[in-house]
Rosetta silent file (secondary structure, phi, psi, omega in degrees, C-alpha in Angstrom):
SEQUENCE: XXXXXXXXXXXXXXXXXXXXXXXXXXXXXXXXXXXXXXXXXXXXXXXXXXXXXXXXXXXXXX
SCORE:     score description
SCORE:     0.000 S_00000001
   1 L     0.000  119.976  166.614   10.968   -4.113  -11.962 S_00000001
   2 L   -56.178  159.045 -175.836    7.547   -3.692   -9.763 S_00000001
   3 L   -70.267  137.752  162.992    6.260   -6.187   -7.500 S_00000001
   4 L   -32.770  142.457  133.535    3.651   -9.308   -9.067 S_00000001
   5 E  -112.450  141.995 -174.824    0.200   -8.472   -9.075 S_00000001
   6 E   -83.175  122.918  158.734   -1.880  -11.032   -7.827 S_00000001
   7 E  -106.383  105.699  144.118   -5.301  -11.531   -9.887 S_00000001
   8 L   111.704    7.656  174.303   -7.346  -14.694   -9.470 S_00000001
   9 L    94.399    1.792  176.149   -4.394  -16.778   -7.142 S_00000001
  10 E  -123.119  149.350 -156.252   -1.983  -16.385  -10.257 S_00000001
  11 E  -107.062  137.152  173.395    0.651  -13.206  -10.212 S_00000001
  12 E   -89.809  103.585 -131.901    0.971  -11.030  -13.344 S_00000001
  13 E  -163.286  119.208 -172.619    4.937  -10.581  -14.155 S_00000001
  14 E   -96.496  120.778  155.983    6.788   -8.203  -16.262 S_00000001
  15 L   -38.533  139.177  146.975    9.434  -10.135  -18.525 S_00000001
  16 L   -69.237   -0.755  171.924   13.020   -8.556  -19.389 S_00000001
  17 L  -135.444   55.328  169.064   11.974   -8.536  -22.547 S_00000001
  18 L    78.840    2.035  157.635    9.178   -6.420  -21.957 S_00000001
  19 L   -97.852  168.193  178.736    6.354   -8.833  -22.337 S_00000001
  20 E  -125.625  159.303 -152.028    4.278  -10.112  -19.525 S_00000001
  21 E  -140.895  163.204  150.249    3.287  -13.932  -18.259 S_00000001
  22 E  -122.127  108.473 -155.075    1.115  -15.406  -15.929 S_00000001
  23 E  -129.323  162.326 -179.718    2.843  -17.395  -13.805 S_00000001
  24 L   -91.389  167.278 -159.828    1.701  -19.788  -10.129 S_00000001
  25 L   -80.280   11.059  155.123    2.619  -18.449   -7.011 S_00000001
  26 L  -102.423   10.121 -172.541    5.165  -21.264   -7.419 S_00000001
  27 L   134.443  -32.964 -150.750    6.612  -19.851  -10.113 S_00000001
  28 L   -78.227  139.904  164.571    5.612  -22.061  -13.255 S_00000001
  29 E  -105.573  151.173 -140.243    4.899  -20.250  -15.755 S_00000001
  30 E  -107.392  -49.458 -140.094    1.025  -20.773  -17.031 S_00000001
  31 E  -164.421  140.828 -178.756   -0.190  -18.361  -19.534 S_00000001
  32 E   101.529  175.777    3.774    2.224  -15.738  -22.200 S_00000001
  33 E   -75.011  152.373 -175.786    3.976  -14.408  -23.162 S_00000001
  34 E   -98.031  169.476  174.504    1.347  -11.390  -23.393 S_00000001
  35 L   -87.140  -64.255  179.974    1.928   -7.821  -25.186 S_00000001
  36 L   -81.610 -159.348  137.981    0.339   -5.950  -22.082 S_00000001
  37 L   -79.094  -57.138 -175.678   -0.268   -6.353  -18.646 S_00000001
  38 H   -59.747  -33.760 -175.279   -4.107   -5.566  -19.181 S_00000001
  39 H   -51.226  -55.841 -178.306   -3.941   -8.661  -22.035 S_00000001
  40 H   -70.375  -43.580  144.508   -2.790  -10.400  -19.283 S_00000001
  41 H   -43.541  -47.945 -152.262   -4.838   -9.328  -16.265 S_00000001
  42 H  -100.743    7.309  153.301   -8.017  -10.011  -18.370 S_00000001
  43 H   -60.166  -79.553 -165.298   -6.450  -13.797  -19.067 S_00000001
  44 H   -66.145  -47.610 -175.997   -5.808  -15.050  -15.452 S_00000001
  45 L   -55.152   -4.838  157.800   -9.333  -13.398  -14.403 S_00000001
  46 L  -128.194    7.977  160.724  -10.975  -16.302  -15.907 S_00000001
  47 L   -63.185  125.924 -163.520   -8.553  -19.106  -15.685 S_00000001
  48 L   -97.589  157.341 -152.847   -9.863  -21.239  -12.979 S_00000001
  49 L  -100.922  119.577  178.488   -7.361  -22.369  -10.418 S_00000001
  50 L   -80.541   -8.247  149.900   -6.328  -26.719  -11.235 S_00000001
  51 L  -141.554  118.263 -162.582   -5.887  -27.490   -8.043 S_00000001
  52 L   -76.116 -178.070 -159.963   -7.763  -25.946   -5.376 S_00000001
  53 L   -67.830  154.815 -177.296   -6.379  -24.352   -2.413 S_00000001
  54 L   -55.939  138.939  165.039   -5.722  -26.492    0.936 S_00000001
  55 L   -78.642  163.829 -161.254   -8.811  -26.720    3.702 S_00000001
  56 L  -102.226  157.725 -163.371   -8.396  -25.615    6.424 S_00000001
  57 L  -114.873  158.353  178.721   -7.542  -27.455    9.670 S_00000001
  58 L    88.149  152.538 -176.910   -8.573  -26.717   13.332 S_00000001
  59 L    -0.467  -95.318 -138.962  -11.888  -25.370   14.985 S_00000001
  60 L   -70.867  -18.778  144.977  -12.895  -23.001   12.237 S_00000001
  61 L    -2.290  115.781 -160.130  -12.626  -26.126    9.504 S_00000001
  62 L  -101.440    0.000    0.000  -15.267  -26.299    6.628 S_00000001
């Protein structure tokens, strides 16, 4: 089995039984099962992320 791909902060993840998910990079799975991987890629590229990512701390802080 190949490595995740990430699209869009959620990783794209081939199934054992040959279908593919969209699952968070903690795991959960979000979205699927899908027939492809492109079905699935062109899913998570517009699913907006529900909680965004941590700011950042130190000097360079927004």
């Amino acid at each position: 089995m190949s490595a995740a791909k990430s699209v869009n902060g959620y990783l794209i993840n081939k199934k054992k039984d040959g279908q593919w998910s969209i699952d968070s990079a903690a795991g959960e799975q979000i979205a699927g099962p899908f027939p492809t991987e492109a079905m699935a890629v062109e899913v998570a590229a517009v699913l907006e992320l529900e909680h965004p990512e941590p700011k950042r701390r130190g000097k360079d802080k927004n």
